[in-house]
C-alpha positions, 0 to 999 in steps of 0.5 A: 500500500502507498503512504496516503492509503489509510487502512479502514477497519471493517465491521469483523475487524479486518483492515482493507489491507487484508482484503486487498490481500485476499484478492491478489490471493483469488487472483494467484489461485485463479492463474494456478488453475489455469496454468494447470489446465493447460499443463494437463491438456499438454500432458493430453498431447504428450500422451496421443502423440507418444501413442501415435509414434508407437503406432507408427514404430510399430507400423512402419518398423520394418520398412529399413529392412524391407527396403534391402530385401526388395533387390533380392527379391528382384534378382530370384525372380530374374533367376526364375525367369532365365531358368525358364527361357534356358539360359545356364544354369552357371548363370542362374546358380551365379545369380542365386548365390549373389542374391543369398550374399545380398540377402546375408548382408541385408540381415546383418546391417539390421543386426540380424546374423547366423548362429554359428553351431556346427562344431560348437557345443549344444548350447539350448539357449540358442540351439534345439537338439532334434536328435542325438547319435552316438559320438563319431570319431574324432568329436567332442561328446556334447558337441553338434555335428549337423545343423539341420536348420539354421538359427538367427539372433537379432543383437541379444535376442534368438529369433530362431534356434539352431536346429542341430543333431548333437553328439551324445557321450558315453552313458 
């Protein structure tokens, strides 16, 4: 309050000051409910727009990968078509093989590579033994000596187990 302001009593015993006090206080708490509503309608946003990117990730998160798969694609069916005109097979077997190294590398610029198994030992958190044979000369009792189907990991994670035939000890 300025120096000519004279602070009246009311009736309760408060002076003007105090009311002029209260009003600035209605004022503060008029302008914190706002600043709230606008903080939880931007919470609002924050949350569709996070939901929407999910989406999206989820959507569209193959498209890198499937970007490098679409040569390959292109170059199995151009080996197709020269098998069916009679070109060389050289030729045709020549193209499969450069379409599989494709395909290899496009995998493993995603992150994507082969579990190497044959020769290592049976490891089941990689590997899925779909029989066992008696050891062969020359390997380690535990050790896979065929890999029926190749498996791949993707960074830390198996997206398919080895499956592989497992040289068994002596019981």
């Amino acid at each position: 309050m300025g120096p000519n302001v004279v602070a009246e009593e009311s009736e309760d015993g408060e002076s003007g000051e105090s009311l002029t006090e209260e009003v600035d206080l209605e004022a503060r708490v008029s302008e914190l409910e706002e600043e709230l509503q606008y903080a939880k309608a931007e919470t609002v946003n924050i949350a569709q727009r996070a939901a929407r990117d999910r989406s999206e990730a989820l959507k569209y998160g193959g498209a890198s990968l499937a970007r490098s798969l679409i040569p390959a694609v292109d170059h199995l069916s151009k080996a197709l078509e020269a098998t069916e005109i009679g070109e060389g097979t050289d030729s045709v077997i020549a193209g499969v093989r450069l379409t599989l190294e494709g395909l290899r590398s496009s995998l493993e610029s995603e992150g994507i590579k082969e579990i190497q198994a044959l020769g290592n030992d049976f490891d089941p958190t990689c590997m899925e033994a779909i029989a066992t044979v008696p050891c062969p000369e020359g390997e380690n009792p535990g050790s896979v000596i065929e890999v029926i189907e190749t498996g791949y990991r993707m960074h830390d994670r198996i997206l398919r187990a080895s499956k592989v035939i497992v040289a068994e000890g002596d019981s």
